[in-house]
VEXDREN-2710 file (C-alpha; in Angstrom, 1 decimal):
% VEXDREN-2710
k/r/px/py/pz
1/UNK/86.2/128.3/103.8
2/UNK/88.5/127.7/100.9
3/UNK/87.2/125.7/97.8
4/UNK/89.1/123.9/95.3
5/UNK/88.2/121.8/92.2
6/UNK/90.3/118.9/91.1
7/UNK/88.6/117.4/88.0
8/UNK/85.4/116.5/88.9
9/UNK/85.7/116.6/92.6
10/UNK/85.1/120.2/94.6
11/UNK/87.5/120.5/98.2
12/UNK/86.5/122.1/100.8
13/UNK/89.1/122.9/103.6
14/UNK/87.1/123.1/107.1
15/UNK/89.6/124.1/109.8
16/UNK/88.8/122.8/113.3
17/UNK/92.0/124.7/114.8
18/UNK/93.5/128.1/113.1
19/UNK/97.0/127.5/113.6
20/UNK/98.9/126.9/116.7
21/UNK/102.5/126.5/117.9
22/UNK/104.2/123.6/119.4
23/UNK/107.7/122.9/121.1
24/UNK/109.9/122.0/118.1
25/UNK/111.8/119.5/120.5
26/UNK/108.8/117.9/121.6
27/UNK/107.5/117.5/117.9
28/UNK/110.5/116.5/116.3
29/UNK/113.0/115.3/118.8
30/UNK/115.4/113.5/116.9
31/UNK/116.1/116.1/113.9
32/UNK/118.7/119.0/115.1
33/UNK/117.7/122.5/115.1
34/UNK/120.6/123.1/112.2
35/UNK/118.0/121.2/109.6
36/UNK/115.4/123.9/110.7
37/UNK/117.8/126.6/110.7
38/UNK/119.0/125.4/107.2
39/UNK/115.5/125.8/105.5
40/UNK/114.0/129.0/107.7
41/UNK/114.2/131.4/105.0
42/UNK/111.2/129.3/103.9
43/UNK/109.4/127.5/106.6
44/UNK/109.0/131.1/108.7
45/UNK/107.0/132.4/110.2
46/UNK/104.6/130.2/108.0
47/UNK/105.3/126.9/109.6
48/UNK/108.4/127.5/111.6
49/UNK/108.8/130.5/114.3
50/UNK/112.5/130.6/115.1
51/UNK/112.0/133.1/118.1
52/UNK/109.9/130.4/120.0
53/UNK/111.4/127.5/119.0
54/UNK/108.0/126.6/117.8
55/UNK/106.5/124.6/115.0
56/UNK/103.4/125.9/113.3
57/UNK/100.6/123.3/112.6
58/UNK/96.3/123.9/112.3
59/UNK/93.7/121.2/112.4
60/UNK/91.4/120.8/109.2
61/UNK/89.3/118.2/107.7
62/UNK/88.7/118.5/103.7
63/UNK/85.3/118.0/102.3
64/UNK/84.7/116.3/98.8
65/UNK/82.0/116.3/96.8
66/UNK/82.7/113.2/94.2
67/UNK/80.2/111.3/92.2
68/UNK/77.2/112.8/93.8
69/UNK/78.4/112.0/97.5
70/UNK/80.0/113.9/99.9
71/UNK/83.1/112.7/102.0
72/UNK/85.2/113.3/104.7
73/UNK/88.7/112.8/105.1
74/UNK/89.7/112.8/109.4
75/UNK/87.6/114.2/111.7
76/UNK/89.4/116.5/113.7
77/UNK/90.0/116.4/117.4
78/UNK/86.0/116.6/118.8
79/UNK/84.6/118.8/121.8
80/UNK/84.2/117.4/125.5
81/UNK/87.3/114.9/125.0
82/UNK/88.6/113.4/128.0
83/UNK/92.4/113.3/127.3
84/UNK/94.6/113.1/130.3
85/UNK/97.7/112.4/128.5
86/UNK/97.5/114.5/125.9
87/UNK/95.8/117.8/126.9
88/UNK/96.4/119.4/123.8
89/UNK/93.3/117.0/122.9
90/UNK/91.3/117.8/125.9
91/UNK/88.1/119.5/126.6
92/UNK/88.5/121.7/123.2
93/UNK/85.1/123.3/122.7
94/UNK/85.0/124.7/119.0
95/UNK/82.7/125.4/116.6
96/UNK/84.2/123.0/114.2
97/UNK/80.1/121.3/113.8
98/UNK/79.0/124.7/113.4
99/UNK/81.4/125.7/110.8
100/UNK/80.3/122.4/108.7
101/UNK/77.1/122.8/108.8
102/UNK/77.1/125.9/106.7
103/UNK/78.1/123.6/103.8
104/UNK/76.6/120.4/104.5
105/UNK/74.3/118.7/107.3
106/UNK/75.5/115.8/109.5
107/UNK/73.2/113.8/107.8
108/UNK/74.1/114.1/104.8
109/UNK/77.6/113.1/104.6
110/UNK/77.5/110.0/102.8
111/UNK/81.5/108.6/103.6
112/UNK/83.9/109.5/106.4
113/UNK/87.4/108.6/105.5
114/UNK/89.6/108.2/108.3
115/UNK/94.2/108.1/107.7
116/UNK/94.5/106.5/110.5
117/UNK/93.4/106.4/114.3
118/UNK/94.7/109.0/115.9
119/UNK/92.9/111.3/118.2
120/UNK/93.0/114.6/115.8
121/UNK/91.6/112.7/113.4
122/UNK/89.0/110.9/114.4
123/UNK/87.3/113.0/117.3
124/UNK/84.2/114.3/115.4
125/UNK/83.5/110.6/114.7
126/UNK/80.8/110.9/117.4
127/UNK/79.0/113.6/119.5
128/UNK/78.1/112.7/123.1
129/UNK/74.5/112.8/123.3
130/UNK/72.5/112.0/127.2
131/UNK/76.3/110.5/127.9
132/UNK/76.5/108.4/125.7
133/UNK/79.3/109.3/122.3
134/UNK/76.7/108.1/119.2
135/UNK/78.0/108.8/115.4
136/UNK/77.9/112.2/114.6
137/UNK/77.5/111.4/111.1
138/UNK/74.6/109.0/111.2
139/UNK/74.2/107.8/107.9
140/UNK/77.8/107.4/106.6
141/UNK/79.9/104.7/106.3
142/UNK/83.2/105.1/108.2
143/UNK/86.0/103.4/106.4
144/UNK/88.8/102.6/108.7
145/UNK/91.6/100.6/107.4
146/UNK/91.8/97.2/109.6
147/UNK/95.5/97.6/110.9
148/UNK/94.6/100.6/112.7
149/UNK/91.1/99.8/114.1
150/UNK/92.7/96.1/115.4
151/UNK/95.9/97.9/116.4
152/UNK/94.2/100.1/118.6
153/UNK/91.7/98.5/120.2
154/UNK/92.5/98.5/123.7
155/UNK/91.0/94.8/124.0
156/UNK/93.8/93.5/121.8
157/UNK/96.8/94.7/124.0
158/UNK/99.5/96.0/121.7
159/UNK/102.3/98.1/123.2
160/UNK/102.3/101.3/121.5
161/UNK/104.6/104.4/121.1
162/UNK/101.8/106.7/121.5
163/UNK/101.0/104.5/124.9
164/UNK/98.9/106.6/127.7
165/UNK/98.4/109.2/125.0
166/UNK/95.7/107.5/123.1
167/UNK/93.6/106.9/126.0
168/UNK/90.1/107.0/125.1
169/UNK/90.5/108.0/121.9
170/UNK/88.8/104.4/120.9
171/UNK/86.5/103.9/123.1
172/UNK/84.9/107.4/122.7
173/UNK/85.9/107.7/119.1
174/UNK/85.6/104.3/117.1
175/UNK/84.0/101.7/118.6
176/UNK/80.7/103.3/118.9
177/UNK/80.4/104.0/115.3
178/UNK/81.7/100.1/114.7
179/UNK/78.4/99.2/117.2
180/UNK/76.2/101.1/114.9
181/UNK/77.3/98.5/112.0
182/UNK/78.8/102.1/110.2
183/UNK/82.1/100.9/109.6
184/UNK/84.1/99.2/106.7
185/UNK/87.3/98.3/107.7
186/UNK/89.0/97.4/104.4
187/UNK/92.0/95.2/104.4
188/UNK/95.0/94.7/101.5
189/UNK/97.2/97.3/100.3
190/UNK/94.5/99.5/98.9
191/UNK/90.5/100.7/98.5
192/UNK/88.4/101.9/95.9
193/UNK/86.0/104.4/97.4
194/UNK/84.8/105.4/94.1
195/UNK/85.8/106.0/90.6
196/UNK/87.9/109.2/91.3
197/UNK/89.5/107.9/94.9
198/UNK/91.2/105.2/96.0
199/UNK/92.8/104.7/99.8
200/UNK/96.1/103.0/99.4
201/UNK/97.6/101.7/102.9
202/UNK/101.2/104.4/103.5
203/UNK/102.5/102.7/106.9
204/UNK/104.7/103.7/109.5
205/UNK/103.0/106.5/111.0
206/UNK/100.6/104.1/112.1
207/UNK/100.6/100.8/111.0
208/UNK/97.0/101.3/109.1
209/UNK/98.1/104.7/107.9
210/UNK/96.7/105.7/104.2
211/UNK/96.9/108.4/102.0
212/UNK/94.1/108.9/99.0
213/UNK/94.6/109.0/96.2
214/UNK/92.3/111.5/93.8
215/UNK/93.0/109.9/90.4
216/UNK/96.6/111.2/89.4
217/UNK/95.9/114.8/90.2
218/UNK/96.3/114.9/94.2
219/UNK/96.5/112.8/97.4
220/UNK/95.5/113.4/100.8
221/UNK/98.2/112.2/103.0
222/UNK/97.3/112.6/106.4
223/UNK/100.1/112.7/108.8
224/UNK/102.9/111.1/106.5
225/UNK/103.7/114.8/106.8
226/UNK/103.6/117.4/109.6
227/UNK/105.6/120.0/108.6
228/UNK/106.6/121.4/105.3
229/UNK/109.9/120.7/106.5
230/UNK/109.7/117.0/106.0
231/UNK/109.5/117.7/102.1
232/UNK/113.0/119.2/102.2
233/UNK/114.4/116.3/104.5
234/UNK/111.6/113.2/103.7
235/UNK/114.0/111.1/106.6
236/UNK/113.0/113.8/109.7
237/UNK/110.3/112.0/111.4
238/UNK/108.3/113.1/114.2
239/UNK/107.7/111.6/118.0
240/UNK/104.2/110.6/116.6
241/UNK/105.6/107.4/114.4
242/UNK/104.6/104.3/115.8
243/UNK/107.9/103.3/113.1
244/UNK/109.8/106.2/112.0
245/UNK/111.9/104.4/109.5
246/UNK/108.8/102.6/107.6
247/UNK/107.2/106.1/108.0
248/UNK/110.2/107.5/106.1
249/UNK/109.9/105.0/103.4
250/UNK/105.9/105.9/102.8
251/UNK/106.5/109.2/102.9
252/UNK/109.6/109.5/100.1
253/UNK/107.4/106.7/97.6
254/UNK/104.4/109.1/98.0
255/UNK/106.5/112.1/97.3
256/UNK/108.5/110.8/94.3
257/UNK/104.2/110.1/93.6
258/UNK/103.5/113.8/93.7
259/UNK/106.0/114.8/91.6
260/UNK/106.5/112.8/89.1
261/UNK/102.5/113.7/88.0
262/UNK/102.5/117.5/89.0
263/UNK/99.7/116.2/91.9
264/UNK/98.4/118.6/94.8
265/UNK/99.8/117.3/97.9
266/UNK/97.4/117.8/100.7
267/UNK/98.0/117.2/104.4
268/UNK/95.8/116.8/107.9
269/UNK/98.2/119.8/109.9
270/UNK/99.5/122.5/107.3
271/UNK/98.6/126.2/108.0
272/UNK/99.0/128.8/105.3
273/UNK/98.4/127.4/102.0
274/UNK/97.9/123.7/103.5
275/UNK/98.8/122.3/99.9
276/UNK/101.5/122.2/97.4
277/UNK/102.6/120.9/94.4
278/UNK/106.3/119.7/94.6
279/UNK/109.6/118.9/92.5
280/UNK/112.4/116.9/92.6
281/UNK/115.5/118.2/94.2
282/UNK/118.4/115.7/94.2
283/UNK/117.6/112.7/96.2
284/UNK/115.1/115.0/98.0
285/UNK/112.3/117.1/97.3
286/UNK/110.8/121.3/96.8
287/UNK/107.9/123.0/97.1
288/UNK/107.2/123.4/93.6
289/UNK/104.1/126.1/93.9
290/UNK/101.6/126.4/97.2
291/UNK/98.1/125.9/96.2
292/UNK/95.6/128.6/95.0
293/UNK/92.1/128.0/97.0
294/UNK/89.0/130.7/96.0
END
């Protein structure tokens, strides 16, 4: 696995899914394939394959260890996943558990940080255990931002853009760590988790989408970005915002964030390097160096 230290906090990368390739036009429908073609020199093969009209993304949680505690940030997508609308989700059977056990014990994860509720991120929230999905992690705190957890909750009856697609990802996902009493579902525009991170709320992807914030040196941004791409061009969304043009607004404010302090950028999906420090370019943004992991 690759390590990094930031400060005083060491970051693990644990990759659920090595990277995989999905249909361009189903990812990012509304950009044209001349904004691709206009930065491939860069993006491929890394994170763009021209040949396949395909765009290269992985699935990875990162592991802190902060002030004596260890924390998660997402979850992955979880084994034995009924997902009829999204089968990209279903039935995976990895050795994601496996894999983070070598460095630390269900038990002994102290925080689970979750961007938002989506099903890639939240899946190895619980294990299914005599049929019934239980926390896999079962003396953490899950910290859920209260947009997300009320905006998806099936009970409440919101009309979403992800509609069928998030089937079950709730039910089998989130609420039964909320019945344990493991969640904090923190409200306003931010939370401290402890003296070297803070959560602050980035909406538009979902409307409880965060990013977090390790003191001025890096941030965790979950899915305000998907592809490298989106650095280059911070206005291409993907068919995954529930609001593309509030989405668009997160993602340029946390950008301009990153560069103006020289701060590791870190997202949930990308492969090869999966970090990056970034510049300034015009009204837009560069890779400024991809991150060095031992």
């Amino acid at each position: 696995m690759d390590t990094i230290t930031i400060g005083e906090v060491e970051i693990t990368r644990v990759v659920e899914l090595t990277t995989q390739g999905l249909p361009r036009q189903f990812m990012f429908p509304d950009v044209p394939v001349e904004r691709w073609r206009e930065h491939e020199n860069w993006l491929a093969p890394e994170y763009f394959d021209p040949a396949a009209d395909e765009v290269r993304t992985m699935i990875q949680t990162w592991l802190l260890r902060s002030e004596g505690r260890t924390i998660l940030i997402d979850t992955g997508i979880g084994n034995g996943r009924e997902r009829p609308y999204m089968p990209f989700f279903a039935h995976r059977e990895t050795d994601f558990l496996t894999d983070l056990s070598t460095v630390v014990r269900p038990e002994e994860v102290d925080v689970v940080i979750t961007t938002h509720v989506h099903g890639d991120h939240v899946g190895w929230n619980t294990c299914l255990h005599d049929r019934e999905w239980r926390p896999t992690f079962p003396n953490a705190e899950y910290v859920i931002a209260r947009p997300d957890f009320d905006y998806w909750n099936p009970e409440n009856g919101h009309k979403t853009r992800s509609g069928r697609g998030m089937q079950n990802v709730f039910e089998d996902s989130v609420a039964p760590v909320h019945r344990a009493g493991q969640t904090v579902l923190w409200e306003g525009d931010h939370y401290d988790v402890d003296a070297n991170l803070r959560i602050e709320l980035a909406p538009g992807h979902t409307p409880g989408s965060s990013v977090v914030h390790l003191r001025d040196q890096a941030v965790f941004v979950g899915d305000l970005l998907h592809n490298p791409l989106q650095i280059a061009e911070p206005d291409c969304g993907p068919c995954f915002d529930e609001d593309e043009a509030q989405a668009a607004v997160a993602r340029r404010r946390v950008l301009e964030w990153a560069a103006d302090h020289n701060a590791l950028l870190l997202p949930a999906h990308f492969p090869g390097a999966g970090a990056a420090e970034v510049r300034r370019e015009g009204g837009k943004f560069a890779v400024k160096e991809w991150a060095t992991w031992r």
